[in-house]
MMTF fields as JSON, N, C-alpha, C and O atoms, coordinates in Angstrom:
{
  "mmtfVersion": "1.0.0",
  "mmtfProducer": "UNKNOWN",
  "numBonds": 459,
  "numAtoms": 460,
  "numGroups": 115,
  "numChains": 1,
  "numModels": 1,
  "chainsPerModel": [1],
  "groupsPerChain": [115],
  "chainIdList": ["A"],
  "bondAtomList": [4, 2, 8, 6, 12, 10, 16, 14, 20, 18, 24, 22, 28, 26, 32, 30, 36, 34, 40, 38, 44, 42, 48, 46, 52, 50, 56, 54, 60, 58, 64, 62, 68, 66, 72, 70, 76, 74, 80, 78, 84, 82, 88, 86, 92, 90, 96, 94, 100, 98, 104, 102, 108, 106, 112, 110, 116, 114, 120, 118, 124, 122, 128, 126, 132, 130, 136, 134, 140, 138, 144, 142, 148, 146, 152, 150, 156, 154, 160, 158, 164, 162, 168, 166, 172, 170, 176, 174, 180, 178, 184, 182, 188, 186, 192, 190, 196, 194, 200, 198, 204, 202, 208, 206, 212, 210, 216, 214, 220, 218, 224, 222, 228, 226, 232, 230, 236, 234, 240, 238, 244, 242, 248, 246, 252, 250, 256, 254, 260, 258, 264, 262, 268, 266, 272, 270, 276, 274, 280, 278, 284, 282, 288, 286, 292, 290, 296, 294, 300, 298, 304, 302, 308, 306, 312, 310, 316, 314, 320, 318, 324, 322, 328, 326, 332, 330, 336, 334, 340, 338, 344, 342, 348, 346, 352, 350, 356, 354, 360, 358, 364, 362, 368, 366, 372, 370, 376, 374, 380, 378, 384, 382, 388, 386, 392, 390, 396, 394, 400, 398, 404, 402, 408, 406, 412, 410, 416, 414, 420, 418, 424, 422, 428, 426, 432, 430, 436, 434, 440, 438, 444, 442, 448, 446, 452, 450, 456, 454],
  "bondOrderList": [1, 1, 1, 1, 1, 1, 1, 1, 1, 1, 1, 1, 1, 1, 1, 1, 1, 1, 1, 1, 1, 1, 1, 1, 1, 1, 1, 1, 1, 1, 1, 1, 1, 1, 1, 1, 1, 1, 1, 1, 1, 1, 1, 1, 1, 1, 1, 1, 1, 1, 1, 1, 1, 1, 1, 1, 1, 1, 1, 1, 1, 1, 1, 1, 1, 1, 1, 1, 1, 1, 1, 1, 1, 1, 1, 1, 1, 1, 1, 1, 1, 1, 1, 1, 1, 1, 1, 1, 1, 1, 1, 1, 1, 1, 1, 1, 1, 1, 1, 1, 1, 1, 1, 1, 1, 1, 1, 1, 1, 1, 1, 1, 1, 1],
  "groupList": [{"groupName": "UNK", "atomNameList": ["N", "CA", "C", "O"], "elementList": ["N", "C", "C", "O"], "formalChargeList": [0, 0, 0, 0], "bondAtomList": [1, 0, 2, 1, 3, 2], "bondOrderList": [1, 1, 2], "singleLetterCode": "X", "chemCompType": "L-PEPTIDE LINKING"}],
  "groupTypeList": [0, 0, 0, 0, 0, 0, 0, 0, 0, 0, 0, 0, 0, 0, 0, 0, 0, 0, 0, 0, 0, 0, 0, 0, 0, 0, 0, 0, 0, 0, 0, 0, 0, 0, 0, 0, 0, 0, 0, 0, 0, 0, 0, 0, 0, 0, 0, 0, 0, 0, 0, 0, 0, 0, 0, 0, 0, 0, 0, 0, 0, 0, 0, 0, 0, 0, 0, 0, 0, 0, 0, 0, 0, 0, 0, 0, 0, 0, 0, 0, 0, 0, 0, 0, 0, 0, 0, 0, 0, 0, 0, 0, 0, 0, 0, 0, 0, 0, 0, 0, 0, 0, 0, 0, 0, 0, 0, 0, 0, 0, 0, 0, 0, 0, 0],
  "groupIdList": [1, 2, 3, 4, 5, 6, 7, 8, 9, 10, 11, 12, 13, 14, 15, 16, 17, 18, 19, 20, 21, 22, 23, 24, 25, 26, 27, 28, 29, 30, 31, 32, 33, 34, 35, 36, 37, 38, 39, 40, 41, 42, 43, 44, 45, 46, 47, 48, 49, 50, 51, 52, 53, 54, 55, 56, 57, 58, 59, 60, 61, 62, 63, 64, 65, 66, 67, 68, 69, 70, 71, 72, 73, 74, 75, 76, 77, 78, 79, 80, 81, 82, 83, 84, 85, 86, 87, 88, 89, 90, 91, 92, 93, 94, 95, 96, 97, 98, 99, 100, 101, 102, 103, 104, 105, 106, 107, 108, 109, 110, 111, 112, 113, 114, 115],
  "secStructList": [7, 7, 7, 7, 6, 6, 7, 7, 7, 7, 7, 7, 7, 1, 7, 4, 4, 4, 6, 1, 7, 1, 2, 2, 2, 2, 2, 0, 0, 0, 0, 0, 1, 7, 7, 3, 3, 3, 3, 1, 1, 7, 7, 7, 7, 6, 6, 7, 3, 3, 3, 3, 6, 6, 3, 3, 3, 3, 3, 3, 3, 7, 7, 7, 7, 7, 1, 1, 1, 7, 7, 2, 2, 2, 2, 2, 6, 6, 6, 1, 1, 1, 2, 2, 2, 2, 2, 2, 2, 2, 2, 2, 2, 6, 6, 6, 7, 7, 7, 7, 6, 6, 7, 7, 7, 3, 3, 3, 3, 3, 3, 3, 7, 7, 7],
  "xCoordList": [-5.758, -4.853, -3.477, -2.884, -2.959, -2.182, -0.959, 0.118, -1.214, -0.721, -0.388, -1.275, 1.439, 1.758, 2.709, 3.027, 3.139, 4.267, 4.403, 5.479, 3.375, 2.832, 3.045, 3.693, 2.58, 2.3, 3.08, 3.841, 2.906, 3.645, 3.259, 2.555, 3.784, 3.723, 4.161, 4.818, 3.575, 3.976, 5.084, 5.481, 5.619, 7.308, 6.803, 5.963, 7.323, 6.618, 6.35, 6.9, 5.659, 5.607, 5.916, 5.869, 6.224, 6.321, 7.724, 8.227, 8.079, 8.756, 8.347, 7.629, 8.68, 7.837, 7.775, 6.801, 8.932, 8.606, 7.617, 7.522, 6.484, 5.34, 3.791, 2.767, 4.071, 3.111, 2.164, 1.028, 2.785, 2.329, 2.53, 3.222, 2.057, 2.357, 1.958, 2.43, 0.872, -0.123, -0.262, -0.461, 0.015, 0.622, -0.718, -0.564, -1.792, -3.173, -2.651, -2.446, -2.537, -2.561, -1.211, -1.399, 0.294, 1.253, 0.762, 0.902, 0.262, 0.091, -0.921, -0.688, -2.088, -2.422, -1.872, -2.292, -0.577, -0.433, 0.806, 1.46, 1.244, 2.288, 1.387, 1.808, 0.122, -0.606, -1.581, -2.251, -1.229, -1.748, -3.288, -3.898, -3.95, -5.054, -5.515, -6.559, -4.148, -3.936, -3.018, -1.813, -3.363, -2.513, -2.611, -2.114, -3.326, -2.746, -3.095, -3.717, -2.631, -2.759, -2.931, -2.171, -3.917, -4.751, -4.342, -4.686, -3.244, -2.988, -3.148, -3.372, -2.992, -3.265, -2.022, -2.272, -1.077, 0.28, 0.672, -0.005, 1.505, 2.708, 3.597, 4.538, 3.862, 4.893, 5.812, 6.767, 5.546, 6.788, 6.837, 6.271, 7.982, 8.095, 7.725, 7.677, 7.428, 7.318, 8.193, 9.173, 8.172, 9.077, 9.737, 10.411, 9.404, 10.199, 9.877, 8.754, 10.762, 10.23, 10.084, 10.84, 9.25, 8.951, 8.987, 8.473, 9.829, 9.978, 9.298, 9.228, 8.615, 7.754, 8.403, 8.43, 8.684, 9.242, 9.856, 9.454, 11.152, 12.366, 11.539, 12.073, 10.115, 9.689, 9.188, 8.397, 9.896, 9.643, 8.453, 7.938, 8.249, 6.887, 7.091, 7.592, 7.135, 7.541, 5.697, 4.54, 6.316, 5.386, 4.693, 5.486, 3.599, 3.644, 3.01, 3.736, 1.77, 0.842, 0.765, 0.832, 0.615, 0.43, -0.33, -0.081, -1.752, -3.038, -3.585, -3.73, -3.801, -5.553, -6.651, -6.892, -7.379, -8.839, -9.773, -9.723, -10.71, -11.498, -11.721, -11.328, -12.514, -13.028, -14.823, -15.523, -15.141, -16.596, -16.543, -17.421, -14.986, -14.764, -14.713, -15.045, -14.24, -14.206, -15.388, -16.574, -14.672, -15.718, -15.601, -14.48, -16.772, -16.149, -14.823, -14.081, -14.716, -13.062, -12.26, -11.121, -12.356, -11.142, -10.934, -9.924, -12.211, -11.815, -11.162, -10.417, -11.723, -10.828, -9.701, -9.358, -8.964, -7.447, -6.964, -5.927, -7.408, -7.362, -7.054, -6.12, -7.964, -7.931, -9.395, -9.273, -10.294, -11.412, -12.489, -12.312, -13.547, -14.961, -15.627, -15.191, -16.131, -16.811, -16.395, -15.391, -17.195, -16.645, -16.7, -15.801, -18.579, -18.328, -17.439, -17.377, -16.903, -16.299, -14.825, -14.198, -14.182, -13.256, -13.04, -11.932, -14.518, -14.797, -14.763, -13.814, -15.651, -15.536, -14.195, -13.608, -13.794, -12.466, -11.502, -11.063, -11.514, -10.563, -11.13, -10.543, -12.477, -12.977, -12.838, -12.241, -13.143, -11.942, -10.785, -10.51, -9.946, -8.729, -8.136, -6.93, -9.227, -8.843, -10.374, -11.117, -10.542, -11.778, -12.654, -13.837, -11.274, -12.134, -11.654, -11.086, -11.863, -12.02, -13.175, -13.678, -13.649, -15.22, -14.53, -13.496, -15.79, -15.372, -16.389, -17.601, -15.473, -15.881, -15.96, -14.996, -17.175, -16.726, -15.587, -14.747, -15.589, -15.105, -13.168, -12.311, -12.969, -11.528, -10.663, -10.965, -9.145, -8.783, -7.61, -7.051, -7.506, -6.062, -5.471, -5.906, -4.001, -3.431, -3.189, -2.852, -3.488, -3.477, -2.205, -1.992, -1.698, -0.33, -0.779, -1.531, -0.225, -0.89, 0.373, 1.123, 0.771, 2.036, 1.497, 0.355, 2.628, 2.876, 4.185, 5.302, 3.982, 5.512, 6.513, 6.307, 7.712, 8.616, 9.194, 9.777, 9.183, 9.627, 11.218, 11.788, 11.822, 12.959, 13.912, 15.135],
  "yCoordList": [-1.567, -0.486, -1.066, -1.761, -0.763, -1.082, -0.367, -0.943, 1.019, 1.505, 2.323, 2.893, 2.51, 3.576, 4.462, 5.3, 4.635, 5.016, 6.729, 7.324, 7.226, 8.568, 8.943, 9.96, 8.247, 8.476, 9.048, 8.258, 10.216, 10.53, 10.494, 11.336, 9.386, 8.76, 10.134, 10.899, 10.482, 11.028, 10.495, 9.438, 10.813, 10.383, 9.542, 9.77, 8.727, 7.458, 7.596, 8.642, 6.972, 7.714, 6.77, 6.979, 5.764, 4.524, 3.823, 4.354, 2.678, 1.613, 0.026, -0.718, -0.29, -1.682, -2.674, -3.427, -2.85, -3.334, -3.358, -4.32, -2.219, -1.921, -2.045, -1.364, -2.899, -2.754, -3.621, -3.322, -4.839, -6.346, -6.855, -7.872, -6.39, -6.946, -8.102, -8.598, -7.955, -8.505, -9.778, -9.845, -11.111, -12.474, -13.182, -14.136, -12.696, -13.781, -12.691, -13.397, -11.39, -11.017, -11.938, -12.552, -11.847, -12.225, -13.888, -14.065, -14.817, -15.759, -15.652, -16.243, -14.706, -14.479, -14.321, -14.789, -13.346, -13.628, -14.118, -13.528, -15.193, -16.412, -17.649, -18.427, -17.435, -18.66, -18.114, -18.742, -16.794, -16.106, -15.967, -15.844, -15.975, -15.115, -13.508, -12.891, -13.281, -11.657, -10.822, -11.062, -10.044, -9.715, -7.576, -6.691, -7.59, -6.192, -5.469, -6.108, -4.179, -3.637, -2.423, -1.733, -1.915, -0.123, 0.19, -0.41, 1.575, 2.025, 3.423, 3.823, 4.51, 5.475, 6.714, 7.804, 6.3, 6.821, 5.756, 4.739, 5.94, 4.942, 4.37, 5.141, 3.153, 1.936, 1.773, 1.657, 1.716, 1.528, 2.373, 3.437, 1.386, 2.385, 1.194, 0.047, 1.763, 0.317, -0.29, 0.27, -1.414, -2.266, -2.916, -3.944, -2.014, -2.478, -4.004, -4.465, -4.675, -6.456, -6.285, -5.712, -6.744, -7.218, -8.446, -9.346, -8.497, -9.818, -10.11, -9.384, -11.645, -11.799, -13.562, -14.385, -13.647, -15.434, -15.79, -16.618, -14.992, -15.051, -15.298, -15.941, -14.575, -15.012, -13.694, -12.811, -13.875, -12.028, -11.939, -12.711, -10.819, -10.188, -9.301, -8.654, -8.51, -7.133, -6.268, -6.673, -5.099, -4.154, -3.844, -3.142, -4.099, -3.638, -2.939, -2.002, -2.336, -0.914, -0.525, -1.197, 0.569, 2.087, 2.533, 2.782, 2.851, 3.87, 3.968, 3.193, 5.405, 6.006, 5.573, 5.399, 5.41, 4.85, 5.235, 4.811, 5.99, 6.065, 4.899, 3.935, 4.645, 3.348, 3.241, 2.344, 4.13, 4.063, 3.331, 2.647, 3.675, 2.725, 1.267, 0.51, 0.871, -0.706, -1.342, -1.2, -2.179, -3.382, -4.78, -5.148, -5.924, -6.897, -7.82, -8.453, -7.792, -7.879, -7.188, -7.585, -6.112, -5.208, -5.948, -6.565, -5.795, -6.844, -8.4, -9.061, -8.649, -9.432, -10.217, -11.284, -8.761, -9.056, -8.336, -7.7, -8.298, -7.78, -9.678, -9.946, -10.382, -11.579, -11.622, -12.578, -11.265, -11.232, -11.574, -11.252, -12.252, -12.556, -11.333, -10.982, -10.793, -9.297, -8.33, -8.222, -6.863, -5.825, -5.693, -5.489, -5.966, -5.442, -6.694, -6.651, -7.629, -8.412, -7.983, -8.359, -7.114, -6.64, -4.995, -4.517, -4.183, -3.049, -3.493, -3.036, -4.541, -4.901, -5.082, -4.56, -5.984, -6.401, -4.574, -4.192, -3.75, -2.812, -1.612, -1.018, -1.733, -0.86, -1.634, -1.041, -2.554, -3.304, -2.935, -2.714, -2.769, -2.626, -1.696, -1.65, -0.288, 0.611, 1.428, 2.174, 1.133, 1.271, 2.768, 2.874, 4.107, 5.477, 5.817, 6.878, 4.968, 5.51, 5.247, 4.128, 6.294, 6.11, 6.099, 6.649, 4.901, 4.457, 5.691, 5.869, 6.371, 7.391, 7.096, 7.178, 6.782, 6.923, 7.345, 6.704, 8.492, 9.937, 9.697, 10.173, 8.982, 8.775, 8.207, 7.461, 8.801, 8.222, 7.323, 7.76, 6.056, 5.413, 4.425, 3.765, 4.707, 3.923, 2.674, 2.071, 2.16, 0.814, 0.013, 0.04, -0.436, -1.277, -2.636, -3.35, -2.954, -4.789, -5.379, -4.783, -6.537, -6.658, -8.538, -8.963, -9.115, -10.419, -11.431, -10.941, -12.644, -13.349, -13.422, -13.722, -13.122, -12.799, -14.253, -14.739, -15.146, -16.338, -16.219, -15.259, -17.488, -17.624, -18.675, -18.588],
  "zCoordList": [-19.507, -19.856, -20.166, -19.341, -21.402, -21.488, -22.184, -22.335, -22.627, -23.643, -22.562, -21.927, -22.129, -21.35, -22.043, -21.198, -22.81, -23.203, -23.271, -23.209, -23.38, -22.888, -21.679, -21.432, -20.841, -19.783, -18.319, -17.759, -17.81, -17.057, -15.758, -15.201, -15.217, -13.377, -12.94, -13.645, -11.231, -10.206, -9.464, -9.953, -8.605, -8.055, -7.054, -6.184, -7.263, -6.078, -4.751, -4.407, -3.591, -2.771, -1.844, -0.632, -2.338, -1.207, -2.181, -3.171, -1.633, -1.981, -2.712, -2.045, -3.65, -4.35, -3.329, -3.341, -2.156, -0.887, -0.139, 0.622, -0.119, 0.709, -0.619, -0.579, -1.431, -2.574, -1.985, -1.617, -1.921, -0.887, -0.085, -0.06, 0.75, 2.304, 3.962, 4.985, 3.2, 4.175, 3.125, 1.912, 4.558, 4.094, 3.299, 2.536, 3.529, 2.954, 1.129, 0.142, 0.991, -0.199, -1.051, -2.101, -0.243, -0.91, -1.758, -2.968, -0.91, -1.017, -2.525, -3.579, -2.235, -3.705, -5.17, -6.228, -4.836, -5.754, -6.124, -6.984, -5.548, -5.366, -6.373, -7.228, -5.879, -6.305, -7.931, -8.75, -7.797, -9.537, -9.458, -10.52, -8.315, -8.28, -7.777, -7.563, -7.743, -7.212, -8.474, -8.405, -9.408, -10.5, -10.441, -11.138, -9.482, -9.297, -7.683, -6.834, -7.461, -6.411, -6.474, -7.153, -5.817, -5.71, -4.508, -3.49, -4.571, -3.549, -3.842, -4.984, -2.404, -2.958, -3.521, -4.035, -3.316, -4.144, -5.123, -5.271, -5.627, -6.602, -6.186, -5.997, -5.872, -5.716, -5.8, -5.031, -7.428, -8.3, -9.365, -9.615, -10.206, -11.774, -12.339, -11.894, -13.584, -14.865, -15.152, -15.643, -14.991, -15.155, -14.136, -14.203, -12.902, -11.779, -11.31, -11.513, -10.757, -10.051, -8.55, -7.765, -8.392, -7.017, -6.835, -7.499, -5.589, -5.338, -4.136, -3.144, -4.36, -2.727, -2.666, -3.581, -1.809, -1.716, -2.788, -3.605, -2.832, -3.531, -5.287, -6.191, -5.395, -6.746, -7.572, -7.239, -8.702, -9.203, -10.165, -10.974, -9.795, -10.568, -11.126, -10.206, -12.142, -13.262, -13.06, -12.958, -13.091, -12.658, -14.158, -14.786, -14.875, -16.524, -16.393, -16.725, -16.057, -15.754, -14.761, -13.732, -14.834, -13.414, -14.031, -15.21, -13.389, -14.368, -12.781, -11.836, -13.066, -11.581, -12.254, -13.449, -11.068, -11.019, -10.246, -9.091, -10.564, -9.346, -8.862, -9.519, -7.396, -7.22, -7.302, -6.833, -7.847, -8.465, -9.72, -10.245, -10.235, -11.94, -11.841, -12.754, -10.576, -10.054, -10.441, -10.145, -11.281, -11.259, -11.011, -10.662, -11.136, -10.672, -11.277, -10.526, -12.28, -12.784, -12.43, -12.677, -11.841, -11.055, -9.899, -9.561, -9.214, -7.662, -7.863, -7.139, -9.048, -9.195, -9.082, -8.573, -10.137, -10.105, -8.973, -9.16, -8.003, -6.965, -5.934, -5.179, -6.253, -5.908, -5.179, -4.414, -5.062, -4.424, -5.719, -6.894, -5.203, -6.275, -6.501, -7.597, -6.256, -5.926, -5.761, -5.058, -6.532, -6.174, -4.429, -3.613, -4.227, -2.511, -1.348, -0.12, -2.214, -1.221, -1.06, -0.069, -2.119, -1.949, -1.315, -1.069, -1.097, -0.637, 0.427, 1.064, 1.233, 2.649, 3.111, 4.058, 2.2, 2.92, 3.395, 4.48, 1.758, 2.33, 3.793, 4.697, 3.359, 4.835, 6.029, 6.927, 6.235, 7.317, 7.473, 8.652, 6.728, 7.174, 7.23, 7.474, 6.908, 7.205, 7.999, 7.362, 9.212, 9.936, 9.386, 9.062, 9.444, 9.305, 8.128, 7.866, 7.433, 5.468, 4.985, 4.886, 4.66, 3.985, 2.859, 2.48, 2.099, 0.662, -0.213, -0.094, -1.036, -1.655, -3.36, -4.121, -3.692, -5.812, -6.301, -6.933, -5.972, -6.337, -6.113, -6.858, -5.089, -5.045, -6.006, -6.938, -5.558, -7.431, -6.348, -5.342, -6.924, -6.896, -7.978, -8.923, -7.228, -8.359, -8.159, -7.14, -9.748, -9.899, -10.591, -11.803, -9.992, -10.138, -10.559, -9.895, -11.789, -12.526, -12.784, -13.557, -12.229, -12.051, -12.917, -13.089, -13.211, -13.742, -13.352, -13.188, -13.242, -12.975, -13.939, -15.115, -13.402, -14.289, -14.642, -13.673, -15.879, -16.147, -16.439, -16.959, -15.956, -16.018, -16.777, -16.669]
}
């Protein structure tokens, strides 16, 4: 997805601070095998930078997804090999969330900002 210019985001519901948090993900994508993040509100805005170890990243797409649409290139850029290795991982970490098709979240695809 790449064509946003249409597109009208919901009002964020969090902070670009809370996009990446958890130190095994940051490190992902410090090291450029982590290039986006599915949460279930909005982050950021387009365009916005996130910075993780003083190193910036520009926010370029925001699109919903169910997670029945996931595939293994989604988990991917997620930083994981597999769709179900990245389903395990998130039902872990969130013990009483049943993983539902049917759920929609948003997907934040972010890139390093060169200097």
């Amino acid at each position: 997805m790449s064509e946003q210019s249409n597109v009208v985001l919901p009002k964020k519901t969090c902070t670009i601070e809370k996009l990446v948090t958890i130190p095994k993900d940051v490190k992902k994508v410090l090291n450029g095998e982590k290039t986006a993040t599915r949460r279930n509100g909005v982050y950021a805005d387009l365009g916005e930078i996130m910075v993780l170890d003083g190193k910036e990243f520009k926010v370029d797409t925001i699109y919903s997804q169910t997670l029945g649409e996931m595939t293994d290139e989604h988990a991917q850029q997620e930083g994981y090999t597999t769709m179900e290795e990245y389903k395990q991982s998130i039902l872990a970490m969130h013990d009483k969330m049943p993983w539902l098709p049917a759920m929609s979240v948003w997907v934040h695809e972010y890139s390093p900002v060169e200097k």
